[in-house]
C-alpha positions as CSV (number, residue, x, y, z in Angstrom):
1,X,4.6,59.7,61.9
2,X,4.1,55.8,61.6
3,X,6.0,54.2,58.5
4,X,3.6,53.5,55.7
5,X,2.4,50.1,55.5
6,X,2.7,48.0,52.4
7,X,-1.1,47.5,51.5
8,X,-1.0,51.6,51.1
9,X,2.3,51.7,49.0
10,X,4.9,51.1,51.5
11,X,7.8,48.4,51.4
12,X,7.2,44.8,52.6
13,X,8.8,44.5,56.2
14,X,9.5,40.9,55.2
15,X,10.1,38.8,51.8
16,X,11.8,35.5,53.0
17,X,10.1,33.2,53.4
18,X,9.0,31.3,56.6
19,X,9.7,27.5,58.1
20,X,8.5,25.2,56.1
21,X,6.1,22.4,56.5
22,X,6.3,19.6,56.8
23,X,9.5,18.9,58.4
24,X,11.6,15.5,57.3
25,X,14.9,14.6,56.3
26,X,17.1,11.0,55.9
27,X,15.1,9.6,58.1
28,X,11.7,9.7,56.9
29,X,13.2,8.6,53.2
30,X,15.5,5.7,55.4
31,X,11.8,4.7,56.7
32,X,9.8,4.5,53.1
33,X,12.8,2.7,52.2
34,X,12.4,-0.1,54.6
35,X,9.1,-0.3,53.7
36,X,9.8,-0.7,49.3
37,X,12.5,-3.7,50.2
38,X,10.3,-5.2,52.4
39,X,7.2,-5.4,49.4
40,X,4.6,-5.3,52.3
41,X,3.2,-2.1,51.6
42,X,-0.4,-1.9,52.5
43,X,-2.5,-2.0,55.6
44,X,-3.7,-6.0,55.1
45,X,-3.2,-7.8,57.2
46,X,-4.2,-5.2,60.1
47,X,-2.6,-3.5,61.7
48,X,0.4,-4.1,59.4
49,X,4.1,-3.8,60.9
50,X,4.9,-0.4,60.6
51,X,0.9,0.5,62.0
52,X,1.4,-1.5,64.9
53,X,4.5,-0.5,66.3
54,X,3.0,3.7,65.8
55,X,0.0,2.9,66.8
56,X,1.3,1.4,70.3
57,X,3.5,3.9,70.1
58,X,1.0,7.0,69.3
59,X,-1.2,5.8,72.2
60,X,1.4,5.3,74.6
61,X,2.6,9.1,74.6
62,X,-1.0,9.9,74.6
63,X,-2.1,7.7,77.8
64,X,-4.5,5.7,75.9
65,X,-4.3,1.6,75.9
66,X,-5.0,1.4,72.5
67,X,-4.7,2.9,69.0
68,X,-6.3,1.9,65.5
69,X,-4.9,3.9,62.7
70,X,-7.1,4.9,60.0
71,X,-6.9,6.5,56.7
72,X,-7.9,9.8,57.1
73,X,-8.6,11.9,60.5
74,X,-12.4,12.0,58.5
75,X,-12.4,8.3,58.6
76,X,-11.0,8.3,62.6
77,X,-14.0,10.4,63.5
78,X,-16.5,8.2,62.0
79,X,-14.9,4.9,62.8
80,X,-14.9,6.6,66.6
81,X,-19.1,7.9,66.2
82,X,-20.0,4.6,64.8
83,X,-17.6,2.2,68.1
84,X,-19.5,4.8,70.1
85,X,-22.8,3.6,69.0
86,X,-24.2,6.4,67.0
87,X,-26.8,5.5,64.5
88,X,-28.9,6.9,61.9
89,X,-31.2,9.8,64.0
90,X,-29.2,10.2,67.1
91,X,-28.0,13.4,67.6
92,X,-24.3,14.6,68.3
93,X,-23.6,17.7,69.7
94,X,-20.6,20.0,68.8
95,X,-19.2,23.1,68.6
96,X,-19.8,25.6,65.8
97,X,-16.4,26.5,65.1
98,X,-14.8,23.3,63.7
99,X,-13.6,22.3,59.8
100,X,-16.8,20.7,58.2
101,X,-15.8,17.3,58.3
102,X,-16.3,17.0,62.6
103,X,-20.0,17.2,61.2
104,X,-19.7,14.7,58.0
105,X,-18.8,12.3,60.1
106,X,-22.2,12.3,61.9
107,X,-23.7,12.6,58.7
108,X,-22.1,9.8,57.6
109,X,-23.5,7.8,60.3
110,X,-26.8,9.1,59.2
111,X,-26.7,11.5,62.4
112,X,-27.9,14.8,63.2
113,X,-25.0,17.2,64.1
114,X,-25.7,19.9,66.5
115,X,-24.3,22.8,66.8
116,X,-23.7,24.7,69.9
117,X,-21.9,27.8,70.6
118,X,-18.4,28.2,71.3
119,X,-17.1,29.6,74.9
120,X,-16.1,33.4,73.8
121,X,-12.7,32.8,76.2
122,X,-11.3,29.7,74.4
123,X,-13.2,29.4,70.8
124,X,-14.2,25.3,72.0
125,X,-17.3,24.3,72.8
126,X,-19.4,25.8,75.2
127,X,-19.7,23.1,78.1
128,X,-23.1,24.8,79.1
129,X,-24.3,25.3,75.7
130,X,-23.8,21.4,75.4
131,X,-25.9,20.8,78.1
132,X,-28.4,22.9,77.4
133,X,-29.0,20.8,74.2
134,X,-29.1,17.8,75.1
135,X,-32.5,15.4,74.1
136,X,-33.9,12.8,74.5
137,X,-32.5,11.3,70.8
138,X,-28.4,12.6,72.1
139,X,-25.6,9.8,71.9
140,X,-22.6,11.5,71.9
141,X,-20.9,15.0,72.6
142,X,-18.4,15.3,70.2
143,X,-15.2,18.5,71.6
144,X,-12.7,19.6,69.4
145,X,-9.6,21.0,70.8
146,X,-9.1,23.9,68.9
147,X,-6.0,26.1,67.4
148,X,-3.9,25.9,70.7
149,X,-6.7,25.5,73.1
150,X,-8.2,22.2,74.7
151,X,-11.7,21.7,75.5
152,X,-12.8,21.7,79.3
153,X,-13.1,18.3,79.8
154,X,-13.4,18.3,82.8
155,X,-17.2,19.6,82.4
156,X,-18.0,18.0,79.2
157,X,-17.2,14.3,81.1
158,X,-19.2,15.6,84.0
159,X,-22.1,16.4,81.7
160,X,-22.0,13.5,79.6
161,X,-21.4,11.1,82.2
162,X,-24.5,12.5,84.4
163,X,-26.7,11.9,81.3
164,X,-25.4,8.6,79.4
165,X,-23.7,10.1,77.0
166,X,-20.3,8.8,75.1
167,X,-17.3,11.6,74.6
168,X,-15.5,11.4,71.4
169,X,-12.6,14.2,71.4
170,X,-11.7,15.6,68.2
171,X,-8.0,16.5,68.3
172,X,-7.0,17.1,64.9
173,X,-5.5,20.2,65.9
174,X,-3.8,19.0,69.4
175,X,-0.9,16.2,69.3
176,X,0.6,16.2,72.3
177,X,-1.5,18.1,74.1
178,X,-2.0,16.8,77.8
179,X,-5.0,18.4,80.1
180,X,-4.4,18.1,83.9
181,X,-2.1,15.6,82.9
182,X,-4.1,13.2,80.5
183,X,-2.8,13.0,77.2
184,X,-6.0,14.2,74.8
185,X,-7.7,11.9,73.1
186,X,-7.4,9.2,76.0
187,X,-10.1,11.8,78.3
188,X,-13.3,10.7,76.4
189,X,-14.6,7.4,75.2
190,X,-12.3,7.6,71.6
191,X,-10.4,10.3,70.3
192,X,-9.9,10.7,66.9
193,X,-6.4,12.5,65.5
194,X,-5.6,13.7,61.7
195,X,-2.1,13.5,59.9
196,X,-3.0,15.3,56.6
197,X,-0.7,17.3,55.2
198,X,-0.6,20.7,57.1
199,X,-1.0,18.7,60.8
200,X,1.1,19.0,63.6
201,X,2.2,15.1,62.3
202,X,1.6,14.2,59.2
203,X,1.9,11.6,56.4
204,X,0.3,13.2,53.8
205,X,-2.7,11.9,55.1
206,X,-4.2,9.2,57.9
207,X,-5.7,9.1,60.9
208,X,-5.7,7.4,64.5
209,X,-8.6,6.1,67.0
210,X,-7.3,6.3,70.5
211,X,-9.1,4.5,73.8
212,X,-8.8,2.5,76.4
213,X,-11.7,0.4,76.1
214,X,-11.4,-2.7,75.2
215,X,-14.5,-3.3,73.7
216,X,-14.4,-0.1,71.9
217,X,-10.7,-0.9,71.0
218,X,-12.3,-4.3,69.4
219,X,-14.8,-2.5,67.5
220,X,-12.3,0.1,66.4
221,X,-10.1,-2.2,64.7
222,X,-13.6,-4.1,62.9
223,X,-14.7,-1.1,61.7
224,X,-11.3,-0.3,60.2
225,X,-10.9,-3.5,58.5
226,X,-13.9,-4.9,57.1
227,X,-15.3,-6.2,59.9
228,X,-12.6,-8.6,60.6
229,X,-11.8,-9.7,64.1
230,X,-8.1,-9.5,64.9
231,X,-7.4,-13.1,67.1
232,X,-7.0,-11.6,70.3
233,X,-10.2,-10.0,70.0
234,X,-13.3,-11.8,71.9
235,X,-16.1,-12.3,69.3
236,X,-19.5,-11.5,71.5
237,X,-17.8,-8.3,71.1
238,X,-17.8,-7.1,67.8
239,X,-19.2,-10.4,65.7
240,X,-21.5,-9.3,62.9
241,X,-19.5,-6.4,62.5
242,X,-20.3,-4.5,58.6
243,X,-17.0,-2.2,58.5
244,X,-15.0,-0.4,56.3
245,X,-11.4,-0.5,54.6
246,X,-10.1,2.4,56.0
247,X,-6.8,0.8,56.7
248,X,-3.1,3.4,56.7
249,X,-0.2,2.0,54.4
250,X,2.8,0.8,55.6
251,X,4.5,3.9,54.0
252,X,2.0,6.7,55.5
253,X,2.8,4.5,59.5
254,X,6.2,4.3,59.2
255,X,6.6,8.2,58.4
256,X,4.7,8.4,61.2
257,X,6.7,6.5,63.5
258,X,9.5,9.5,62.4
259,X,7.1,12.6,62.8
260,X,6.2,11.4,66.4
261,X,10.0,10.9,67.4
262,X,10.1,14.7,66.3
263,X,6.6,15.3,68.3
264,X,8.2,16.4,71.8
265,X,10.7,18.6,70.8
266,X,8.4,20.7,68.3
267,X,5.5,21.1,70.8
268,X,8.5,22.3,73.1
269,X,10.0,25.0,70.6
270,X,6.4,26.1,69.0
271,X,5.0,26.5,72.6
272,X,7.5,28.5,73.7
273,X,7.4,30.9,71.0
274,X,4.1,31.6,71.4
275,X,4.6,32.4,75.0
276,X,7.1,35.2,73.6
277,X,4.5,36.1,70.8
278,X,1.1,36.5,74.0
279,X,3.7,38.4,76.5
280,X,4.1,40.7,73.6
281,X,0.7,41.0,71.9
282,X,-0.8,41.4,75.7
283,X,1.2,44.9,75.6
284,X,-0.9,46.0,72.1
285,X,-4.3,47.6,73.1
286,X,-7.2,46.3,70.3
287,X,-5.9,43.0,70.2
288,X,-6.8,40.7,73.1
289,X,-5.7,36.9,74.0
290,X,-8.0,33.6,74.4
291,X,-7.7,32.2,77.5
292,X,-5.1,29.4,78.6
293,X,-6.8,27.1,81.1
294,X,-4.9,26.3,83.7
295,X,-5.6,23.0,83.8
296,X,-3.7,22.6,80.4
297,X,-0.7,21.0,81.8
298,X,1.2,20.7,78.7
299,X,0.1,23.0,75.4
300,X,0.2,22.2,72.0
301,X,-1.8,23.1,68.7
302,X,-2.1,23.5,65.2
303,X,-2.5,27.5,65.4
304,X,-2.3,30.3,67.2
305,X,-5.2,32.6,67.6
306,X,-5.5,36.0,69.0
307,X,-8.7,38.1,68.7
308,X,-8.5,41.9,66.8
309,X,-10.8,44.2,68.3
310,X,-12.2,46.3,65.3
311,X,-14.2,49.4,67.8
312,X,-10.1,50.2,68.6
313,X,-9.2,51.0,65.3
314,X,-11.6,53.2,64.0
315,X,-14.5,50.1,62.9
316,X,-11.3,49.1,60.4
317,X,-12.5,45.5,59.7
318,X,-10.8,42.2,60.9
319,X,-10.2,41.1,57.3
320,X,-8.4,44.4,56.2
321,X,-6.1,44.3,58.8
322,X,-5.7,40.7,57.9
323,X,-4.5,42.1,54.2
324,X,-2.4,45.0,55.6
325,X,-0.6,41.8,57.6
326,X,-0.2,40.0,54.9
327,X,1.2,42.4,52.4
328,X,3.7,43.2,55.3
329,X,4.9,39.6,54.6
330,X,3.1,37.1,58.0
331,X,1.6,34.6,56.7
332,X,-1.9,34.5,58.6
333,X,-5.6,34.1,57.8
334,X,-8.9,35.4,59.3
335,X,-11.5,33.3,59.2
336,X,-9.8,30.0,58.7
337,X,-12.6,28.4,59.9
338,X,-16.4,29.5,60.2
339,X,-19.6,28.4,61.8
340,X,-20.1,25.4,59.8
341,X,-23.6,25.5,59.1
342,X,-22.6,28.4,57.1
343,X,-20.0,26.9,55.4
344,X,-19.9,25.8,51.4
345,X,-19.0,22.5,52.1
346,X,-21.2,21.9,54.4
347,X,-24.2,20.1,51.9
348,X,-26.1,18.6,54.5
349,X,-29.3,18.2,51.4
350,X,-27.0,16.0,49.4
351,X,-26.9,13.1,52.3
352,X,-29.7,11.7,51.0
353,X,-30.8,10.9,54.5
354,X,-34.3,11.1,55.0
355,X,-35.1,12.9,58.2
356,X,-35.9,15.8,59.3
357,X,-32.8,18.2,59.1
358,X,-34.4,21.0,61.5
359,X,-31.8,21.5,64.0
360,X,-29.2,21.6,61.3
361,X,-30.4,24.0,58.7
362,X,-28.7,27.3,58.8
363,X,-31.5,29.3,59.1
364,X,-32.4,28.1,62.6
365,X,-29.0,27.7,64.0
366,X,-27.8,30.8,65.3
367,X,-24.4,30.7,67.7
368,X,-22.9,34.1,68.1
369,X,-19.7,33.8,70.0
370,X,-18.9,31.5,66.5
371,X,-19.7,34.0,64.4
372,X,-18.5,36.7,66.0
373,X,-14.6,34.6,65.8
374,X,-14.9,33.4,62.6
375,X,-16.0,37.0,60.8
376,X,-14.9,39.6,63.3
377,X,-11.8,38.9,65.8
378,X,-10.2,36.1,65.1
379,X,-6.5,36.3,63.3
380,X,-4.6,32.8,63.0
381,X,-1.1,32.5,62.2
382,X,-0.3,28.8,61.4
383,X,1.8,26.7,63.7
384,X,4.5,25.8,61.5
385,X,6.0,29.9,61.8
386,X,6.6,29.1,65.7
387,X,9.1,26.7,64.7
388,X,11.6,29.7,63.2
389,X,13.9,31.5,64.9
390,X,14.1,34.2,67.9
391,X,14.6,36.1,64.3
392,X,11.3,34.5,62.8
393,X,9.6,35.8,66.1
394,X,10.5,39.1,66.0
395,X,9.8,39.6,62.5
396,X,6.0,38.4,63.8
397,X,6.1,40.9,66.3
398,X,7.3,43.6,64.1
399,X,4.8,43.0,61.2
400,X,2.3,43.1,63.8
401,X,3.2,46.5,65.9
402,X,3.6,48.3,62.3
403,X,0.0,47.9,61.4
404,X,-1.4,48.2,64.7
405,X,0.9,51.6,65.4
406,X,-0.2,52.6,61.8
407,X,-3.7,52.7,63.0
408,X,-3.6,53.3,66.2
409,X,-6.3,55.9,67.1
C-alpha cells in the first residue's frame, strides 16, 4: 500500500525550505557601494559606467557586437520591435504560450500581435504555424525561448529571411543559452533579455537589447535615450529619432556586472540537475518530457517543464496533482503561463488604438497545443530549486514518485 499523501491527511515529505533567489553576497553590496561614493547614479549620460562595461560584457558572452541596456525586459522588447521597424498596423507574429508583455510590446508600437501555436515537442513557437501566418501587413516574427527550451532558429531565420521579415528573439527565460553554438539573442535581428526579480540574472529589474547591427545598434541606443545620438554614432542613421528614457541605473548595471560573473557556473550546476531530474522522470509512466533539440549546444532556462498525462491516472486533473505536489512540500505551478489571448492581463480594448483587432480577439484565436500545456500537462518547477543539492534533488524526485505511485493505476 502506497504512503498517504499529504493533500489526503498524510505528513509533508518536505518542510525546509528550498534555494533561495536571488543569489548575492559581499560582492553585489561591494558593487552598490562603488556606485553611492562615486554620486553618479543614474543612466545619463548613456550608457553610464557601470552600463557600459555590462553591456560589452553581456553581449560578448552572448556573441552579439552590441548591447543597450534598458529598464525593463518590457521596455527591451519594445525598444527591439520599434529598431526593427514595426509601426502602428504591422503585424508580429508569436507564439501563444508567452507572459503577456511579449504582446504589449507590439501593442505598444500600435501593432497587431499574432498568435500562433506552439510546437507540442518543445512549448516554442511553431516554425510552420509562423509561416503559415504570415501577410501581406507582417514585419517581424517575434520567438521566445521558453522554460529551458530554445526556439528553432534555425527555421524561423529560414522563414523570415525567405519573406523579408526581421527576427527579434525573446530570451527572457534563456541567459546563457547557446543554439548550434550562437549565444541567443545574437541569432535574430535584436534580442531582447529581462533581469526582473525571479530571472536567471537579475537586478530587481532592467533589461538588455543585443545585435550586431550597427544601424540597429544606433537606433537601439536612440530609442533608449531620448533620441539622443551617442558621438560615435553616424546621424543619417538614426537622426530624427523620437525615443524614450528607458535608461538602467548605475546601481541595477553594476549588480549586473556580479550576477553575470555568477552566470556560467549556475547554468552549469542547474543544467545538470535537471539532467538527473529527466533520466529519472523518463522512468515514471504518465509523465512525459519536452524534447531537447539537439542543436542546443549549451542549455539554460528559467524553468523546467515536464508534461502530466491526466488519461494515466484515472482522468485525475493536472492541477490536482499539482496541489497533492505542493502539499508534499515542491515548490511548482501548473499553468504558469497560458495562451495569452486568454489571459487577464491581456486588455488589448484599453490600447486605445483604432484598428481592427480581429486576429487578436480571443474568440477567433484558437491554438490548441497552447492550451492543451497551459491547462492540461504542463507542471513547472522554477529554476532556482536546481541550484540545491544532490539532497535538494532527491527530495524532487521523491515528492514526485509519492504522488505518482499513490495514483498509479
Amino acid at each position: 500500500m502506497s504512503e498517504t499523501l499529504a493533500v489526503d491527511g498524510g505528513a509533508p515529505f518536505r518542510r525546509k525550505k528550498w534555494p533561495q533567489w536571488p543569489v548575492h553576497d559581499e560582492r553585489e553590496v561591494e558593487g552598490l557601494r562603488a556606485v553611492v561614493k562615486t554620486g553618479n547614479w543614474g543612466g545619463f549620460p548613456s550608457p553610464n559606467v557601470e552600463a557600459a562595461k555590462f553591456a560589452e560584457a553581456f553581449a560578448s558572452y552572448h556573441g552579439a557586437k552590441y548591447g543597450n541596456c534598458t529598464a525593463s525586459g518590457t521596455t527591451a522588447l519594445e525598444v527591439a520591435l520599434k529598431a526593427a521597424g514595426v509601426e502602428a498596423g504591422d503585424e508580429v507574429i508569436m507564439p501563444a504560450l508567452t507572459f503577456v508583455a511579449t504582446a504589449a510590446a507590439a501593442l505598444y508600437m500600435g501593432a497587431v500581435p499574432v498568435f500562433v501555436d506552439i510546437d507540442p515537442e518543445t512549448w516554442c513557437i511553431d516554425p510552420g504555424e509562423a509561416e503559415r501566418a504570415i501577410t501581406e501587413r507582417t514585419k517581424a516574427i517575434l520567438p521566445v525561448h521558453l522554460g529551458s527550451r530554445i526556439a528553432d532558429m534555425d527555421s524561423i531565420m529560414e522563414v523570415a529571411r525567405a519573406r523579408g521579415l526581421r527576427v527579434v528573439e525573446d530570451c527572457a527565460h534563456m541567459h546563457g543559452g547557446f543554439w548550434d553554438g550562437q549565444g541567443v539573442g545574437s541569432i535574430g535581428d535584436l534580442g531582447a533579455f529581462s533581469f526582473q526579480n525571479t530571472k536567471l540574472m537579475t537586478a530587481g529589474e532592467g533589461g538588455i537589447v543585443l545585435t550586431n547591427d550597427d544601424d540597429l545598434d544606433a537606433r537601439c541606443h536612440a530609442y533608449v535615450d531620448c533620441g539622443r545620438l551617442r558621438p560615435e554614432d553616424k546621424p543619417a542613421e538614426a537622426q530624427g529619432v523620437f525615443g524614450w528614457n528607458y535608461r538602467i541605473t548605475e546601481f541595477q548595471a553594476a549588480i549586473l556586472r556580479v550576477q553575470l560573473e555568477r552566470l556560467p557556473e549556475q547554468v552549469e550546476h542547474r543544467e545538470a540537475n535537471k539532467v538527473r531530474l529527466t533520466n529519472a522522470l523518463d522512468g515514471i509512466d504518465g509523465l512525459s518530457m519536452l524534447k531537447l533539440d539537439e542543436r542546443i549546444t549549451q542549455p539554460s532556462g528559467y524553468g523546467y517543464y515536464f508534461r502530466y498525462h491526466a488519461d494515466h491516472f484515472g482522468g485525475v486533473s493536472r492541477d490536482k496533482f499539482m496541489v497533492a505536489l505542493r502539499h508534499e512540500g515542491l515548490l511548482c505551478y501548473g499553468a504558469f503561463y497560458e495562451p495569452v489571448y486568454k489571459d487577464k492581463l491581456f486588455a488589448w480594448q484599453d490600447t486605445g488604438v483604432d484598428y481592427d483587432y480581429s486576429r487578436v480577439s480571443c474568440p477567433n484565436a484558437s491554438c490548441p497545443n497552447a492550451e492543451r500545456a497551459a491547462y492540461e500537462q504542463s507542471i513547472w518547477i522554477p529554476h532556482e530549486l536546481f541550484l540545491g543539492d544532490d539532497a535538494d534533488l532527491d527530495d524532487i524526485i521523491t515528492i514526485i514518485e509519492k504522488v505518482t505511485t499513490a495514483w498509479a493505476p
